[in-house]
TIRO-2110 file (N, C-alpha, C; in Angstrom, 1 decimal):
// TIRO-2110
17.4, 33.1, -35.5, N, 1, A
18.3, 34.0, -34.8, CA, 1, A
17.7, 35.4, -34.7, C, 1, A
18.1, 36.1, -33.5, N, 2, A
17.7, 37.6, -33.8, CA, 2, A
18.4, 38.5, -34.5, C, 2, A
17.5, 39.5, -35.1, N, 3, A
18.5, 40.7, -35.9, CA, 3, A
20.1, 40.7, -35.4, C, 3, A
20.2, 41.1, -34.0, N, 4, A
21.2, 41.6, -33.5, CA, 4, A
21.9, 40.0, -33.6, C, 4, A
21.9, 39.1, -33.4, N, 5, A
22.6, 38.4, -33.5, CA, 5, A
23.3, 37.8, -34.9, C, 5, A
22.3, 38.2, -35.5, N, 6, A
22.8, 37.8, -37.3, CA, 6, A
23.4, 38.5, -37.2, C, 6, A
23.1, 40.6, -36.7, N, 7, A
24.0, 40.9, -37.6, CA, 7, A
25.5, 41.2, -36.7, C, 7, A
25.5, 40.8, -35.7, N, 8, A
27.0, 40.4, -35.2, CA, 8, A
27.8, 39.3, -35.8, C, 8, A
27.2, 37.9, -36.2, N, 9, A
27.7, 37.3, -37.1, CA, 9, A
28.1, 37.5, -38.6, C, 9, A
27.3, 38.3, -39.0, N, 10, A
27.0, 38.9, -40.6, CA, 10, A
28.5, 39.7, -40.2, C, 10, A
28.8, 40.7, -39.4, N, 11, A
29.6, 41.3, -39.7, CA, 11, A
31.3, 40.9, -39.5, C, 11, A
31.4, 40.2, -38.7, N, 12, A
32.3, 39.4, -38.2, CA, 12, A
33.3, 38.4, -39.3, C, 12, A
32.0, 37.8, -40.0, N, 13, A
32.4, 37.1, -40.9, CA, 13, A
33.3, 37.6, -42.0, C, 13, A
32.1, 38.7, -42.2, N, 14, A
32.4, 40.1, -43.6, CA, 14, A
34.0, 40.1, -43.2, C, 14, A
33.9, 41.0, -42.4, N, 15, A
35.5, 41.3, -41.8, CA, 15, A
36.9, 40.6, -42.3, C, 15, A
36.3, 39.2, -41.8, N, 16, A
37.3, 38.2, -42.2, CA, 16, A
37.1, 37.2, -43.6, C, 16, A
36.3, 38.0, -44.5, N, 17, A
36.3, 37.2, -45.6, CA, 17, A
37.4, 37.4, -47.3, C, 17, A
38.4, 38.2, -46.4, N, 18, A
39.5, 38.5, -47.7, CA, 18, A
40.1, 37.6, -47.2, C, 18, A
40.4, 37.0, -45.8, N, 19, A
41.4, 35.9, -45.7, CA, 19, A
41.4, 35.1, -45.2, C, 19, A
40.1, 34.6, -45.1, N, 20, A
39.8, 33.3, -44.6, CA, 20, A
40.2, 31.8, -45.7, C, 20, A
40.7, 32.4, -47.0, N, 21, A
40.8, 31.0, -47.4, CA, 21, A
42.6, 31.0, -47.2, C, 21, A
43.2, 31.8, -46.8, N, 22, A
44.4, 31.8, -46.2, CA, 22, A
44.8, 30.9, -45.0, C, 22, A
43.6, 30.6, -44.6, N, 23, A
44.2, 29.7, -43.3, CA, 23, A
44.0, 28.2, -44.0, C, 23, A
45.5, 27.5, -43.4, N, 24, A
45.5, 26.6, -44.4, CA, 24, A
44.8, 25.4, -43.7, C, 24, A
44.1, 25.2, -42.7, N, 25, A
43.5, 24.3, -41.6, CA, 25, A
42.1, 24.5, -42.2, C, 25, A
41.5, 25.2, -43.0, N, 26, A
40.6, 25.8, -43.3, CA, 26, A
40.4, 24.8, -44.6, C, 26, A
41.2, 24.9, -45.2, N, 27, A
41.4, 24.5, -46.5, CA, 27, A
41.8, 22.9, -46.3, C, 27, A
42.3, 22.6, -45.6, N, 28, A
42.4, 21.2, -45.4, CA, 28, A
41.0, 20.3, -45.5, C, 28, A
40.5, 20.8, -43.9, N, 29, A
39.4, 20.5, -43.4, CA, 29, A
38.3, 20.6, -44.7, C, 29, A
38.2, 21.2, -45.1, N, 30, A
37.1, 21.2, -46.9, CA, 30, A
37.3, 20.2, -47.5, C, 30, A
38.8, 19.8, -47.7, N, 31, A
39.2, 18.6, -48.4, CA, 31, A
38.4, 17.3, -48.0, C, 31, A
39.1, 17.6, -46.9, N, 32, A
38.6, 16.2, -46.3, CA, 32, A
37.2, 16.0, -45.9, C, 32, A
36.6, 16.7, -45.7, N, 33, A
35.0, 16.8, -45.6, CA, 33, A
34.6, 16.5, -46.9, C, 33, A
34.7, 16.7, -48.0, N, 34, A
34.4, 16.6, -49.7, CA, 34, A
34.7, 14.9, -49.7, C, 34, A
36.2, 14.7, -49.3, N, 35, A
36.6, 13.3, -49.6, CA, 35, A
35.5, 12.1, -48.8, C, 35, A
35.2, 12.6, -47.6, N, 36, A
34.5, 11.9, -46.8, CA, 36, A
32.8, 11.7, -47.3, C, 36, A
31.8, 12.7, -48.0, N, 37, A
31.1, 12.9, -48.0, CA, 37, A
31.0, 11.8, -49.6, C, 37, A
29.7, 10.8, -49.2, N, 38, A
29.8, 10.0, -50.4, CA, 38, A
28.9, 10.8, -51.4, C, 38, A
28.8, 10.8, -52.7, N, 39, A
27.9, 11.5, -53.4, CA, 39, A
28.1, 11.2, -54.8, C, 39, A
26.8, 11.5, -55.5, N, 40, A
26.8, 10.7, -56.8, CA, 40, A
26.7, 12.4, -57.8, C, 40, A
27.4, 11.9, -59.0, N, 41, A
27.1, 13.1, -59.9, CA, 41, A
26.5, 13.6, -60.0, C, 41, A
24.8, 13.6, -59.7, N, 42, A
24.1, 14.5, -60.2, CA, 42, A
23.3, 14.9, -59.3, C, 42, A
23.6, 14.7, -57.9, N, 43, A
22.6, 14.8, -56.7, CA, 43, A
22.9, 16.2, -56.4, C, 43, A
21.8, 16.7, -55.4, N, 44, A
21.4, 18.1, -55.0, CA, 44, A
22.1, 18.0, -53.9, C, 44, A
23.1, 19.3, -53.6, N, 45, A
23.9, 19.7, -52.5, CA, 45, A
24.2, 21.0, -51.9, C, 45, A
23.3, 21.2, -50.5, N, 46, A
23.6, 21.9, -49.7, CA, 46, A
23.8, 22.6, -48.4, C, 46, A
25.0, 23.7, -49.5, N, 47, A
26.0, 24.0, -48.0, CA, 47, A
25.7, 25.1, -47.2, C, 47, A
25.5, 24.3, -45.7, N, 48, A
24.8, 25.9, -45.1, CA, 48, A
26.2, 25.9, -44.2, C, 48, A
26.3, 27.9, -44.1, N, 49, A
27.2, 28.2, -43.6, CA, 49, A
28.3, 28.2, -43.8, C, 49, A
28.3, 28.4, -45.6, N, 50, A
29.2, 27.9, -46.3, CA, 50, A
30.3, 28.8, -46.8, C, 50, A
30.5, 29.7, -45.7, N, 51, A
31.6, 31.0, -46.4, CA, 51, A
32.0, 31.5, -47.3, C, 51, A
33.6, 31.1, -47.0, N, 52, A
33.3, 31.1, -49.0, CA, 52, A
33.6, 30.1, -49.8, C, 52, A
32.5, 29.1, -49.0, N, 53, A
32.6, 28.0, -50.2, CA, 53, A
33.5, 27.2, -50.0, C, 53, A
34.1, 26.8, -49.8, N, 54, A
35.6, 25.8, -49.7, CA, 54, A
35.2, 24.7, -49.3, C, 54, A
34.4, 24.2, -49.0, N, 55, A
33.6, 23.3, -49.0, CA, 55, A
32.5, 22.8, -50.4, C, 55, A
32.0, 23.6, -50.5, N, 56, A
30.9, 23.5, -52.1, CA, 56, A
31.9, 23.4, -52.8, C, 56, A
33.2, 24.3, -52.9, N, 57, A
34.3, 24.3, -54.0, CA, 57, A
34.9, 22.6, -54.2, C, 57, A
35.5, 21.8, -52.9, N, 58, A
35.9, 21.0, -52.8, CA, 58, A
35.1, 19.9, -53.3, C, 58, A
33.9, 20.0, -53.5, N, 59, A
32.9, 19.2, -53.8, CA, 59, A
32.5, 19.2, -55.6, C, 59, A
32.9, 20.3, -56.0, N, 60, A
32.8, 20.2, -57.3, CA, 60, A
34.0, 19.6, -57.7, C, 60, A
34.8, 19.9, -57.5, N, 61, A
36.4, 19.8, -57.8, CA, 61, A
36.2, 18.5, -57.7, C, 61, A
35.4, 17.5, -57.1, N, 62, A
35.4, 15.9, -57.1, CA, 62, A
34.8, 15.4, -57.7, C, 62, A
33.5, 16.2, -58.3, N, 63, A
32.1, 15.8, -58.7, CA, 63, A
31.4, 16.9, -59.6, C, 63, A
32.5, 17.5, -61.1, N, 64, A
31.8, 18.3, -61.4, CA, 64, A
30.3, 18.1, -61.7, C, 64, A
29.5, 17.4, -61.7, N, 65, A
28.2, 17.0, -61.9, CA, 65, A
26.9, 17.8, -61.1, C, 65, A
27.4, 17.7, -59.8, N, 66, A
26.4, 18.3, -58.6, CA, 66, A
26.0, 19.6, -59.0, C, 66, A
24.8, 19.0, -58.6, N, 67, A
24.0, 20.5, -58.0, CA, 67, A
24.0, 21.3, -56.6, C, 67, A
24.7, 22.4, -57.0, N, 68, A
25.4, 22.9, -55.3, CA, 68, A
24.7, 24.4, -55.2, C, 68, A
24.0, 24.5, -53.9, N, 69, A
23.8, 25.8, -53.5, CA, 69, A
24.6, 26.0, -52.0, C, 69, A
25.0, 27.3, -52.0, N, 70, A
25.7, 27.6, -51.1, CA, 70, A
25.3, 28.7, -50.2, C, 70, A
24.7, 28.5, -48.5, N, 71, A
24.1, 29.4, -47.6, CA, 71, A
24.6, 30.2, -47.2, C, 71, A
24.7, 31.4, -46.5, N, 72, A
26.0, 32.0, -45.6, CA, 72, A
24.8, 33.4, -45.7, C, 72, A
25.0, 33.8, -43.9, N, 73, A
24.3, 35.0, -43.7, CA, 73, A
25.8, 36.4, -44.2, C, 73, A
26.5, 36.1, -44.0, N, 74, A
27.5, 36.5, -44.6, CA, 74, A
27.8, 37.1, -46.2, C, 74, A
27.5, 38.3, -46.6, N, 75, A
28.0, 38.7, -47.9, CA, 75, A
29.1, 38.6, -48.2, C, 75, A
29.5, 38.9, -47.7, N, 76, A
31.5, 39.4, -47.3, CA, 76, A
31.9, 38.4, -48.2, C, 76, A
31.5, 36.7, -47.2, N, 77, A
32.3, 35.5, -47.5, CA, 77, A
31.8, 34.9, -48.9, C, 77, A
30.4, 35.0, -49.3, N, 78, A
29.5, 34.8, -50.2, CA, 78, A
30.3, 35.3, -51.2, C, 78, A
30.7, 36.9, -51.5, N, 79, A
31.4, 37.3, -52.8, CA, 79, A
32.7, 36.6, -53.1, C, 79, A
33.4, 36.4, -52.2, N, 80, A
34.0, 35.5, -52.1, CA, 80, A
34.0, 34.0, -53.1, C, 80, A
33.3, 33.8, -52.1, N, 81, A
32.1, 31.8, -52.9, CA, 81, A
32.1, 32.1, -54.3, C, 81, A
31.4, 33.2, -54.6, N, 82, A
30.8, 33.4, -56.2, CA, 82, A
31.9, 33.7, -56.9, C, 82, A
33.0, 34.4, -56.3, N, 83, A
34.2, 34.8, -57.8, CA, 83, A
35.0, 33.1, -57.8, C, 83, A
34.8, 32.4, -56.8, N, 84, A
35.5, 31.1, -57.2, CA, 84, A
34.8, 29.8, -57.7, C, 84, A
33.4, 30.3, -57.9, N, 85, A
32.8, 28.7, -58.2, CA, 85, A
31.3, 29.4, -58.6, C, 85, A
31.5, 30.6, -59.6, N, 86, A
30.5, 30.9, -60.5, CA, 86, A
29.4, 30.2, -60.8, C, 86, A
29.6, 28.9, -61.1, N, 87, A
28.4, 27.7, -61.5, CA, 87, A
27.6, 27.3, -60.7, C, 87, A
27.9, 27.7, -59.1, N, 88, A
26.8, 27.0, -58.2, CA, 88, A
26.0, 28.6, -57.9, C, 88, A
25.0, 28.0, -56.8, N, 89, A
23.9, 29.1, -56.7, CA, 89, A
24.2, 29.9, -55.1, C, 89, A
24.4, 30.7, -54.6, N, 90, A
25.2, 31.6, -53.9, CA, 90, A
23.9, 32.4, -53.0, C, 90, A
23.6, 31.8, -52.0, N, 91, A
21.9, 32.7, -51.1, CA, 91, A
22.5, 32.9, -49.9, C, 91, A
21.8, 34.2, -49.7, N, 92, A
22.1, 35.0, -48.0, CA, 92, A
21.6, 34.6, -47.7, C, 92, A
21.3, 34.0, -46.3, N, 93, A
20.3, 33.5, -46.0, CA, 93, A
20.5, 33.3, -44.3, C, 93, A
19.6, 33.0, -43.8, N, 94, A
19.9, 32.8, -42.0, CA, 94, A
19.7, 31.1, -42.2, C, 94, A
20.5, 30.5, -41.7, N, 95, A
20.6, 29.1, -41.4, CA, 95, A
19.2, 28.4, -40.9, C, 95, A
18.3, 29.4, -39.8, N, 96, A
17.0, 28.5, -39.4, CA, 96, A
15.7, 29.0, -40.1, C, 96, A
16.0, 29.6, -41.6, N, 97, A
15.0, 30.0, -42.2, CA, 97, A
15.5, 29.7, -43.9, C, 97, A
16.3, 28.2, -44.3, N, 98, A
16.5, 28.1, -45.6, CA, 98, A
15.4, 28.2, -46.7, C, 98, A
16.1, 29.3, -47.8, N, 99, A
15.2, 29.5, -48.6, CA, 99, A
15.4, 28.4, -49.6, C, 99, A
14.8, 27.0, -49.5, N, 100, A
14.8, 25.9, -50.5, CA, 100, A
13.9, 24.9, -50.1, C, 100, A
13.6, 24.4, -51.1, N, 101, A
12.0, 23.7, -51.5, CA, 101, A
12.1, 22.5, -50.2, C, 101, A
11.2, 22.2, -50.0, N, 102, A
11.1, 20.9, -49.0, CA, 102, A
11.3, 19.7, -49.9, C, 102, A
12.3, 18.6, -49.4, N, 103, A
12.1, 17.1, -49.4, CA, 103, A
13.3, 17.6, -51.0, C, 103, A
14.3, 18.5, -51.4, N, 104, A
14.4, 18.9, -52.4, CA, 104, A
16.4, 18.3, -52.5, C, 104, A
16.6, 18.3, -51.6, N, 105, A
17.8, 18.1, -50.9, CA, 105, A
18.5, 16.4, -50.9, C, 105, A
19.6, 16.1, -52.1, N, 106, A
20.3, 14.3, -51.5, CA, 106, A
21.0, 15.1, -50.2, C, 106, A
21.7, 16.3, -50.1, N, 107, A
23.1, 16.3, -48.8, CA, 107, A
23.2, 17.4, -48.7, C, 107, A
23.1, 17.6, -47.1, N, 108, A
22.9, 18.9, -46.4, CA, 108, A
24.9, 19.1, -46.3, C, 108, A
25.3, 19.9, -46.4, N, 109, A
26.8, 20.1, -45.2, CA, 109, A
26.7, 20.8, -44.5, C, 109, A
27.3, 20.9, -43.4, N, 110, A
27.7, 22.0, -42.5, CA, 110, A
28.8, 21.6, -41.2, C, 110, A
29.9, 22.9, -42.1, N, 111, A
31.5, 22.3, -41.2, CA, 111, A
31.3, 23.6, -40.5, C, 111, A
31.7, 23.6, -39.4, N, 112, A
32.2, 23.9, -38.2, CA, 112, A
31.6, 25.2, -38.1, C, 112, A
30.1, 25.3, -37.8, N, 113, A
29.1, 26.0, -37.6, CA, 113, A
28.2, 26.0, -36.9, C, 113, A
27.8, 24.6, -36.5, N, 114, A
26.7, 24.5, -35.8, CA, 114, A
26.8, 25.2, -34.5, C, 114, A
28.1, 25.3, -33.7, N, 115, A
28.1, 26.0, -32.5, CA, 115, A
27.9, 27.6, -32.6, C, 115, A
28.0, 27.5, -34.0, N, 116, A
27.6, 30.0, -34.2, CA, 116, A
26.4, 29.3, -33.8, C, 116, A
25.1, 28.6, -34.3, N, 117, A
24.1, 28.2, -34.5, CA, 117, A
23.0, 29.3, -32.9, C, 117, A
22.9, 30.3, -32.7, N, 118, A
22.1, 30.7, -31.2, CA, 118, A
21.0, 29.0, -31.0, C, 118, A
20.3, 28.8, -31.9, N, 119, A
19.4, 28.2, -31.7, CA, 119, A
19.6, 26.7, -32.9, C, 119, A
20.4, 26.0, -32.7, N, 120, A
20.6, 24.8, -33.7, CA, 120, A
20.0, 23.7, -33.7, C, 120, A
18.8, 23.2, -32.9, N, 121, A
17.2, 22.8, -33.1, CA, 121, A
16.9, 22.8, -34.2, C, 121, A
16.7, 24.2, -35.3, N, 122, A
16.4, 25.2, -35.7, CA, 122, A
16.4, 25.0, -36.9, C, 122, A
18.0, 25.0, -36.8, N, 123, A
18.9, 24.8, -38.0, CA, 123, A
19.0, 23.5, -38.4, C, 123, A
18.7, 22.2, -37.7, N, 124, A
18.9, 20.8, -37.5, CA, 124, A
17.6, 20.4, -38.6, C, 124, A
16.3, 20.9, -38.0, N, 125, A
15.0, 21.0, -38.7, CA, 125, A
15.0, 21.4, -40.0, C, 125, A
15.5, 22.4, -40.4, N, 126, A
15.9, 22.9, -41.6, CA, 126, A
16.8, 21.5, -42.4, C, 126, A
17.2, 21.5, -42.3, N, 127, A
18.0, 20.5, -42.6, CA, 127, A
16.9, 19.2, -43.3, C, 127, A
16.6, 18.4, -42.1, N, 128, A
15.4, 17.6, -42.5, CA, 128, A
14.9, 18.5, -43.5, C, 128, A
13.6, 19.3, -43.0, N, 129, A
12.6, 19.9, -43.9, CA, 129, A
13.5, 19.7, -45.5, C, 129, A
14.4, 20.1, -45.8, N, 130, A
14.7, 19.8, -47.2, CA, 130, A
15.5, 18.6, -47.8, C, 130, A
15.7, 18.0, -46.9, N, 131, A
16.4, 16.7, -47.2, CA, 131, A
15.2, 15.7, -48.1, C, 131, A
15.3, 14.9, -49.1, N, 132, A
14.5, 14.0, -49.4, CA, 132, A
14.7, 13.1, -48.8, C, 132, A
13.8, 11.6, -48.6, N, 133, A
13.9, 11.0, -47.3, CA, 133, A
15.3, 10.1, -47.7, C, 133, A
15.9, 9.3, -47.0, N, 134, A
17.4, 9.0, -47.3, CA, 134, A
18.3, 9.4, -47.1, C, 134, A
18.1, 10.9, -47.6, N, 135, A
18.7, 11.8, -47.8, CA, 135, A
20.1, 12.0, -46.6, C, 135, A
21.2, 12.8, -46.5, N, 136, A
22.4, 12.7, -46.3, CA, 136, A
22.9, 13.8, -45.5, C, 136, A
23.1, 14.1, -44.1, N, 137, A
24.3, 15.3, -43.4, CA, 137, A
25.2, 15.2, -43.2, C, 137, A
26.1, 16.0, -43.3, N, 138, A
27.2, 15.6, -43.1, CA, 138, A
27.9, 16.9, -42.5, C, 138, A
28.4, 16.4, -41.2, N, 139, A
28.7, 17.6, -40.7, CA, 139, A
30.8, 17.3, -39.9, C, 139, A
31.0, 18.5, -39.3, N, 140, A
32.5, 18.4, -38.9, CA, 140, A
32.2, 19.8, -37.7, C, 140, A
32.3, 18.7, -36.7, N, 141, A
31.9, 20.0, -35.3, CA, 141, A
33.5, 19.8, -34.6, C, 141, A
33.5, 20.5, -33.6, N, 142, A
35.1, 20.6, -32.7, CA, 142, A
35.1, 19.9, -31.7, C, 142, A
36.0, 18.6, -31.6, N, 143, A
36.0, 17.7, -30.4, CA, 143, A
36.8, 18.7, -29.7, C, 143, A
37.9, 19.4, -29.8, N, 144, A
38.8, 20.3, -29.1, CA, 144, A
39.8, 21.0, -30.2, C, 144, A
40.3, 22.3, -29.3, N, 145, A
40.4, 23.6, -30.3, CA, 145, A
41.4, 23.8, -29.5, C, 145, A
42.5, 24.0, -29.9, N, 146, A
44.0, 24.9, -29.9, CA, 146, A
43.6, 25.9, -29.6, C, 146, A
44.0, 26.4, -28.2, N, 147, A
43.8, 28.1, -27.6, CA, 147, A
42.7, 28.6, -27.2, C, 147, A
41.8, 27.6, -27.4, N, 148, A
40.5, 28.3, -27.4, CA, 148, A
39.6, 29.2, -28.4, C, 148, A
40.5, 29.0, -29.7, N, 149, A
40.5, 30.2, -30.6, CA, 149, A
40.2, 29.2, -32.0, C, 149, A
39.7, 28.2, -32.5, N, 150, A
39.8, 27.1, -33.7, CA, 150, A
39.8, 28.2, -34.8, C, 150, A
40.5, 26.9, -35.8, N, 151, A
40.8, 27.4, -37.0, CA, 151, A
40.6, 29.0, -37.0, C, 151, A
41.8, 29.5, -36.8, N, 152, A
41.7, 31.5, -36.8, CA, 152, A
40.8, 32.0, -36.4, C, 152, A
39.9, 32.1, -35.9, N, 153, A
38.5, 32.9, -35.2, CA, 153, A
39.4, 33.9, -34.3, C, 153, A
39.0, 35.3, -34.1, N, 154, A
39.5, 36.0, -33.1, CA, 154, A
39.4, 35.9, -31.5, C, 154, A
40.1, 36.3, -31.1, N, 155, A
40.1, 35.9, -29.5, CA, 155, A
38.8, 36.1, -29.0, C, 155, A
38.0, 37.2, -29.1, N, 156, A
36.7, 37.7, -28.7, CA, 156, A
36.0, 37.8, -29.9, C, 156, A
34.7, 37.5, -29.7, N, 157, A
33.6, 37.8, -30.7, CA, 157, A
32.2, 38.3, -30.3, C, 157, A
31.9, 39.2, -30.8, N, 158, A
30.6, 39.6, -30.6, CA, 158, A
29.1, 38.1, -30.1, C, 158, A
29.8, 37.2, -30.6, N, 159, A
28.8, 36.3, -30.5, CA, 159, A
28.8, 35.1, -29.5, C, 159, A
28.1, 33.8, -29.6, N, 160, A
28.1, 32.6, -28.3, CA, 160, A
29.0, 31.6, -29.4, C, 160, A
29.9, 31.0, -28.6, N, 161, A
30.9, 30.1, -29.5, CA, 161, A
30.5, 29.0, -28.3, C, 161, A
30.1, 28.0, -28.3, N, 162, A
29.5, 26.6, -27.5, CA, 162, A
30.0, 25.2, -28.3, C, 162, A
31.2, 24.8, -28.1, N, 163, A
31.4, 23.2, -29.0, CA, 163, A
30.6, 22.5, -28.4, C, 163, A
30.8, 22.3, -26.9, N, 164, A
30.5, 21.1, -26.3, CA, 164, A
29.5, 20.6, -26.7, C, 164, A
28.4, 20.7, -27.3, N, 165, A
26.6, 20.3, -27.0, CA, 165, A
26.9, 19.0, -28.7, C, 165, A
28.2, 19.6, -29.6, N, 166, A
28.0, 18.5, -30.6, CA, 166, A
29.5, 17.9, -30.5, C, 166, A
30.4, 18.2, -29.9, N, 167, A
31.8, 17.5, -29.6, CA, 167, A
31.9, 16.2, -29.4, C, 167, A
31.0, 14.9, -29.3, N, 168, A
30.9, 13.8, -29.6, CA, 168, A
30.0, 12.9, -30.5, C, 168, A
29.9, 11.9, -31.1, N, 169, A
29.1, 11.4, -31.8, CA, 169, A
27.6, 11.2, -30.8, C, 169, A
27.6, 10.8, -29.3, N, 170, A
26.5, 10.6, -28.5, CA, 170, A
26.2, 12.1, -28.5, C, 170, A
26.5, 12.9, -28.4, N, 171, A
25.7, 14.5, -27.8, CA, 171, A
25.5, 14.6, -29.1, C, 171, A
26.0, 14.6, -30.7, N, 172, A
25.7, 15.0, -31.8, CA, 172, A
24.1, 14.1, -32.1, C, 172, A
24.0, 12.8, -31.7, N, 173, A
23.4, 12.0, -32.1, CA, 173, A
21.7, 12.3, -31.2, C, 173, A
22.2, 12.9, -30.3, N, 174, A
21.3, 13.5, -29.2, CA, 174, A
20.4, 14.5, -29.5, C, 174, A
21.5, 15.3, -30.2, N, 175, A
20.6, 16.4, -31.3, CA, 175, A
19.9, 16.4, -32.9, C, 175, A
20.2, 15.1, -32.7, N, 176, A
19.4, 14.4, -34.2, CA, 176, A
18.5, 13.7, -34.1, C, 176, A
18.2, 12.8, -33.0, N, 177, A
17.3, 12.0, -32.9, CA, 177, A
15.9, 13.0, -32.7, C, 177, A
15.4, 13.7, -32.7, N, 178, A
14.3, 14.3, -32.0, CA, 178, A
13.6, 15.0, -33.7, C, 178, A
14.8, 14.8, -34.4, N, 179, A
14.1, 15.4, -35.8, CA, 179, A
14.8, 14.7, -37.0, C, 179, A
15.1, 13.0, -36.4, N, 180, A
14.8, 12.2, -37.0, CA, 180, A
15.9, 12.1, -38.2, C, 180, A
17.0, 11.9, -37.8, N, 181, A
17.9, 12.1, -38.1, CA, 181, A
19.4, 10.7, -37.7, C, 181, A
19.6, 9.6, -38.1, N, 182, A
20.4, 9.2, -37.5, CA, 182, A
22.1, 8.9, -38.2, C, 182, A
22.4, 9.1, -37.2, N, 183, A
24.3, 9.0, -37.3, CA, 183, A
24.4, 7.6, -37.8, C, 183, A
25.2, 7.3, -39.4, N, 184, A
25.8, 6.7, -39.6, CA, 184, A
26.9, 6.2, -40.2, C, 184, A
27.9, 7.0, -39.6, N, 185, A
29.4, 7.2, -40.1, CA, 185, A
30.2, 8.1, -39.6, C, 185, A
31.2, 7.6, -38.8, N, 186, A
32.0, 9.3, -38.5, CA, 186, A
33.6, 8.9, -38.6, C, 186, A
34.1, 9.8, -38.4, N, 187, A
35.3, 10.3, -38.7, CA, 187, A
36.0, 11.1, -37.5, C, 187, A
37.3, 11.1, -37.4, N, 188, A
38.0, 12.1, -36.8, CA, 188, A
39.6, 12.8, -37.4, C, 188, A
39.2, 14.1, -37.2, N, 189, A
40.6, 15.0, -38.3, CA, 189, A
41.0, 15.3, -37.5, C, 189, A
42.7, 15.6, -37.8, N, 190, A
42.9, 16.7, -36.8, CA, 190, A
44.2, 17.4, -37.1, C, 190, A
44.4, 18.0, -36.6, N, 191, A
45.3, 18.9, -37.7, CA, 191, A
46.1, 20.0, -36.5, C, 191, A
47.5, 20.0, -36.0, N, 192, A
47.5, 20.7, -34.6, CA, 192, A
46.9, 20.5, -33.0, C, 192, A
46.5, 21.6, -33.1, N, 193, A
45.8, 21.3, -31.2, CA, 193, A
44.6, 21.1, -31.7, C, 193, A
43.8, 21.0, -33.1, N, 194, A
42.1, 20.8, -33.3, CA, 194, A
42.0, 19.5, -33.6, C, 194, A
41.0, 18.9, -33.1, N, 195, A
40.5, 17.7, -33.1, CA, 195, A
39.0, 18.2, -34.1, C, 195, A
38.7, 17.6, -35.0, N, 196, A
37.0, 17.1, -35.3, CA, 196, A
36.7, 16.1, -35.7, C, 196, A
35.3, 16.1, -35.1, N, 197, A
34.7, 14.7, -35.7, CA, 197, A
33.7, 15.1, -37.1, C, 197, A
33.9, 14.4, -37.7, N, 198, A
33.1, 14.4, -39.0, CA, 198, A
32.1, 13.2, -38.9, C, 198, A
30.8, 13.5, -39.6, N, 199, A
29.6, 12.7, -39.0, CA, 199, A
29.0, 12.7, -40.0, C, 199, A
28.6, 11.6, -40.8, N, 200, A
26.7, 11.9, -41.6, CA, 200, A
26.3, 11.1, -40.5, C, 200, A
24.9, 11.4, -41.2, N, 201, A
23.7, 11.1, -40.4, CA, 201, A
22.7, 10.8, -41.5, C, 201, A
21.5, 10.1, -41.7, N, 202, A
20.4, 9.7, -42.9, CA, 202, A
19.4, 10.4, -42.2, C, 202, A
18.5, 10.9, -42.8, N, 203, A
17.0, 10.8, -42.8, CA, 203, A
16.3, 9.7, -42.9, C, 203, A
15.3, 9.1, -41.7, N, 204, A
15.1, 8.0, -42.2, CA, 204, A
13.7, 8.6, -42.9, C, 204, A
END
């Protein structure tokens, strides 16, 4: 991503990170992403774009065992992450430059982010690069969004909001194949006017 674009995201997020765990569609959706995601007690898990956490949170709460690090270019939402789940590991970080070891990774997550993503190729690669082979994504993109505006995001944003390119399992699967990545399992939530599909995918 560029400067300017992190830091329109970086700030944006900040902004809304005293009350983003107030939206209760927010909090759902974690659940059910945690429930869905298979995982063994002691496997390495990580969450990029992971706010504050409600997702890594939901995942301990099932499995206090895991090893969880949690991404987010976001401070704001990150202090957040850390006053509720002290035990996992908390990194700023930009989504297409993860700071974590290669091949180090059982399960990538990432809910309802990849369309912030400017360049999600990027982020997709990243992904691989730390996954060990087998290894596990598991993601929850927007088949369709109430208002135009999903789960509370403000009407306008500094930044590019794009569902369509992962809003089905064929377009999701489209952006996996190229870095080796395949879809096997999905899901659909929905909660109101928002539809998502939930998806792992393996490394082969």
């Amino acid at each position: 991503m560029t400067d300017g674009q992190l830091a329109a995201i970086r700030d944006s997020f900040d902004a809304r990170a005293l009350q983003y765990d107030a939206n209760a569609m927010h909090r759902a959706l974690a659940t059910s992403t945690a429930q869905f995601a298979h995982v063994a007690e002691d496997e390495v898990v990580v969450d990029v774009a992971t706010g504050t956490g409600l997702v890594a949170r939901a995942l301990a709460t099932r499995h206090p065992g895991l090893r969880i690090t949690g991404v987010d270019i976001s401070g704001g939402m990150l202090a957040v992450a850390r006053a509720a789940l002290p035990s996992a590991a908390w990194v700023q970080a930009d989504a297409a430059a993860l700071p974590i070891a290669d091949a180090s990774t059982d399960l990538v997550t990432c809910v309802t982010a990849l369309h912030l993503f400017p360049d999600a190729q990027l982020a997709i690669a990243e992904w691989t690069r730390i996954l060990r082979p087998g290894g596990r994504v598991v993601t929850a993109t927007f088949v369709s969004a109430g208002h135009h505006t999903p789960h509370g995001e403000p009407e306008a944003v500094p930044y590019r909001r794009d569902h369509a390119p992962f809003a089905t399992p064929e377009r999701l699967q489209g952006a996996y194949t190229p870095l080796g990545l395949r879809i096997d399992r999905i899901a659909t939530w929905a909660r109101a006017d928002d539809r998502i599909l939930i998806a792992q995918a393996v490394r082969g």
